[in-house]
N, C-alpha and C positions, 0 to 999 in steps of 0.2 A: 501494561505489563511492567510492574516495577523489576529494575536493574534490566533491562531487556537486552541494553547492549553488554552487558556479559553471557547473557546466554546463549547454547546453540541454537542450531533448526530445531530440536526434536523437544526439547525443552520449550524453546516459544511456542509451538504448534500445542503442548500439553497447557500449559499455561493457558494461551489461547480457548481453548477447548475448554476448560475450567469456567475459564471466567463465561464465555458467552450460554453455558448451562446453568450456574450460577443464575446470570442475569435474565433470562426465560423463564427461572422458577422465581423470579423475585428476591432472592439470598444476596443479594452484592450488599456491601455496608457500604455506607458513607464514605470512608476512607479513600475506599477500592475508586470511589468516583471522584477525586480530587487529585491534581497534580500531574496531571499528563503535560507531556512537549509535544505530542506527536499523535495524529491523528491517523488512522484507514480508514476510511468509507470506499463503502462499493454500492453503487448503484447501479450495475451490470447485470444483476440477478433481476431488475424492475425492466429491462429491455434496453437502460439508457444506457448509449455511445458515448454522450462527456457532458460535462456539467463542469460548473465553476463551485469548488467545493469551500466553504466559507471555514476562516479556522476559529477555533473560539477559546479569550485568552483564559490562563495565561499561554495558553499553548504556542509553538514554533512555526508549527507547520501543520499540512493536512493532506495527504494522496489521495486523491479520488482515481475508482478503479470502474470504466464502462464496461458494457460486454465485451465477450468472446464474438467476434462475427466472423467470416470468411470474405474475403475478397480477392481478385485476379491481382497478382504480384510481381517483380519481377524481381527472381532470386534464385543467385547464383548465377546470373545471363538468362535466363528462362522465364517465361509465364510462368506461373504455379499460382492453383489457388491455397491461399494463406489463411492462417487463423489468427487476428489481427485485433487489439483493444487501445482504449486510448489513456492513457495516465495523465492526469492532470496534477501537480503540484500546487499549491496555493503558501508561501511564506511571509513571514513578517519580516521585512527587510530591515526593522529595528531592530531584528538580534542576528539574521543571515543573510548574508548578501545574497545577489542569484547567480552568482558560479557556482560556488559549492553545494547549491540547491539543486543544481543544472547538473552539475557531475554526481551528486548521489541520484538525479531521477535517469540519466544515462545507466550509473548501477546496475539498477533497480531492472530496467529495461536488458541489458545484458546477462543478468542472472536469468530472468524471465525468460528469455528467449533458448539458455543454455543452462537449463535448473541442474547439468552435474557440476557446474562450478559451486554451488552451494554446499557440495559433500567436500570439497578441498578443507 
């Protein structure tokens, strides 16, 4: 999604939604497929829990996203069974180090866990 970090949620999710109808019907141009930093894949949807998501250059990075599963928790002091996935990061340490790979996938993971901070 070109300029993505200018834009909001509602705008990436349209965007988003574009392009992956687009690309279903065969309509994405050449263009459209060149020049990303930044990859999502999700393999959660296939049943898989994590994988090592390969990035491919010139790209930055790559999130890979497992399923949704449930497991017994402990949160907030309590048992509780939780709904629980795993995020794996994959970077090129030749353009980012792994701190701030490490604190945007903490982010990422805090958004996820509390999606009304995404409306701030």
């Amino acid at each position: 999604i070109p300029g993505a970090e200018k834009k909001r949620l509602a705008e990436l999710a349209n965007a988003r939604a574009d392009l992956v109808e687009r690309a279903r019907r065969g309509e994405l141009e050449a263009h459209e497929l060149k020049g990303a930093t930044f990859t999502l894949t999700n393999l959660g949807a296939l049943g898989i829990d994590h994988f090592t998501p390969m990035i491919t250059p010139p790209q930055v990075a790559v999130l890979g996203v497992g399923r949704i599963r449930q497991i017994a928790a402990v949160f907030q002091g309590e048992i509780q069974i939780r709904n629980v996935m795993n995020l794996l990061l994959t970077c090129d340490h030749r353009v980012i180090d792994g701190a701030p790979a490490a604190r945007f996938l903490d982010c990422v993971a805090q958004l996820l866990e509390s999606p009304e901070l995404m409306m701030l």
